[in-house]
One Martini backbone bead per residue (centre of mass of N, CA, C, O) as a GRO file, in nm:
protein
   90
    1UNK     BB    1   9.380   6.840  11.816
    2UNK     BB    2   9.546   6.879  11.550
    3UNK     BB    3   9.405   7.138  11.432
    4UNK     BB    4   9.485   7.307  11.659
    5UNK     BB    5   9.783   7.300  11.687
    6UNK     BB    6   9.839   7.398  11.402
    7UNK     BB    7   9.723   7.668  11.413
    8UNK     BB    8   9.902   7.763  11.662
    9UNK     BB    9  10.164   7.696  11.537
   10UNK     BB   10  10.085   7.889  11.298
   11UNK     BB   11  10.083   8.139  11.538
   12UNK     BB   12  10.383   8.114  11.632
   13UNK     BB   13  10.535   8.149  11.394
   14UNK     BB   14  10.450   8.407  11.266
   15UNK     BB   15  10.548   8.581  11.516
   16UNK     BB   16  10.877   8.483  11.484
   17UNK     BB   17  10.869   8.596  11.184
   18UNK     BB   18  10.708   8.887  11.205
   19UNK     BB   19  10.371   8.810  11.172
   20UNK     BB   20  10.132   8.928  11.364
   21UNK     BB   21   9.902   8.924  11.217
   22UNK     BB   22   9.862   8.671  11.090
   23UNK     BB   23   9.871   8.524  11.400
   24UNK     BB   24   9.575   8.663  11.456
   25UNK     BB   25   9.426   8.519  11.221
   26UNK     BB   26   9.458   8.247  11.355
   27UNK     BB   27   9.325   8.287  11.604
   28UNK     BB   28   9.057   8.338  11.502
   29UNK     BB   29   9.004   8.067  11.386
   30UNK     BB   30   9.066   7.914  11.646
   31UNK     BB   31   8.837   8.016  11.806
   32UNK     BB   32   8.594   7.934  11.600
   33UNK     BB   33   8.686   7.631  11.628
   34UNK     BB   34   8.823   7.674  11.932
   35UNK     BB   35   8.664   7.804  12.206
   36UNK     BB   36   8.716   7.551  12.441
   37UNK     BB   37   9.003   7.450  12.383
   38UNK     BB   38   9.266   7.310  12.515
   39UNK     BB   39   9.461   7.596  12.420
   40UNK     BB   40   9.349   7.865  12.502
   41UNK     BB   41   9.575   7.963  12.642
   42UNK     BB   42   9.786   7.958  12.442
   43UNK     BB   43   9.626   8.147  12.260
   44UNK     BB   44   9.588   8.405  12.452
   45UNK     BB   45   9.900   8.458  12.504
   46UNK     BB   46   9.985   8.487  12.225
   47UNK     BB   47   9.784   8.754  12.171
   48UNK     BB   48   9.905   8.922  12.331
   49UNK     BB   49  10.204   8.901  12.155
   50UNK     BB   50  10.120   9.028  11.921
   51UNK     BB   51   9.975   9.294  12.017
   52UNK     BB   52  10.247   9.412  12.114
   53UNK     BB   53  10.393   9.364  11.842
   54UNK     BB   54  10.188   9.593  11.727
   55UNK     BB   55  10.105   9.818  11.941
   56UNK     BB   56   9.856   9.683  12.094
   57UNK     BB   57   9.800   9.750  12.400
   58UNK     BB   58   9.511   9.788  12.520
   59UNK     BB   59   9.443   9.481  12.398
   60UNK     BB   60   9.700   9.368  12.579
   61UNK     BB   61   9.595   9.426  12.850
   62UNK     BB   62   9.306   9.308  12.809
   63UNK     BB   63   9.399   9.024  12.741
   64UNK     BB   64   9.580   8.983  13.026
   65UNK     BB   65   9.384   9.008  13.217
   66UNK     BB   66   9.173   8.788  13.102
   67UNK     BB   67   9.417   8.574  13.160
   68UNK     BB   68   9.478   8.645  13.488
   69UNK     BB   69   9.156   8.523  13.557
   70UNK     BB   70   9.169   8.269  13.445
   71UNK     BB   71   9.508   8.170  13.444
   72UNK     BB   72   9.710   8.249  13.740
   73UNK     BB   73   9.852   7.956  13.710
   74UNK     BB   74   9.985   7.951  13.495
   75UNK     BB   75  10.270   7.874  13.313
   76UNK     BB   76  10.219   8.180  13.119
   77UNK     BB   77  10.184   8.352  13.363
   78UNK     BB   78  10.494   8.561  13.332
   79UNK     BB   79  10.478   8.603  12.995
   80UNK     BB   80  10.265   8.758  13.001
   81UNK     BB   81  10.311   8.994  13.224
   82UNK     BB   82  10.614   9.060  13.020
   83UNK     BB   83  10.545   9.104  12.726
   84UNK     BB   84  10.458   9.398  12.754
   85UNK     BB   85  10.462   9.681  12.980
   86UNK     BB   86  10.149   9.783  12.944
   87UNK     BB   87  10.014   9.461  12.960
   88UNK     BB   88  10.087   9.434  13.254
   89UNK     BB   89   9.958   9.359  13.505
   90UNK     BB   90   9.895   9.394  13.890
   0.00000   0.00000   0.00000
């Protein structure tokens, strides 16, 4: 799992310093690599919050959609709901 926090950690941090297109090549990297992993949720949410910063709202909208079907009791689905408001889902 080291490797995988790794992955996410740097693509949590390149989001907070502004720099989402970064974030999006860490989180491919992370799904091709860790495609069922332990932190996919957070992968997932991550990914929503990059696409919403770079103003990719369909791709965030149907990313958030995907994400409250597969993980809607998450800790996370309040924070993806929230993320940009065309991405959250209804």
């Amino acid at each position: 799992m080291h490797g995988e926090l790794t992955l996410l950690r740097g693509a949590q941090g390149a989001l907070r310093a502004g720099d989402a297109g970064r974030a999006l090549a860490l989180l491919e990297e992370h799904a091709a690599e860790f495609r069922a992993g332990a932190l996919r949720q957070e992968r997932m949410a991550v990914r929503v919050f990059a696409l919403c910063a770079l103003g990719r709202l369909d791709e965030a909208r149907a990313e958030a959609a995907r994400f409250l079907r597969d993980a809607p009791r998450s800790p996370l689905a309040e924070r993806v709901r929230a993320a940009c408001p065309l991405a959250a889902a209804p």
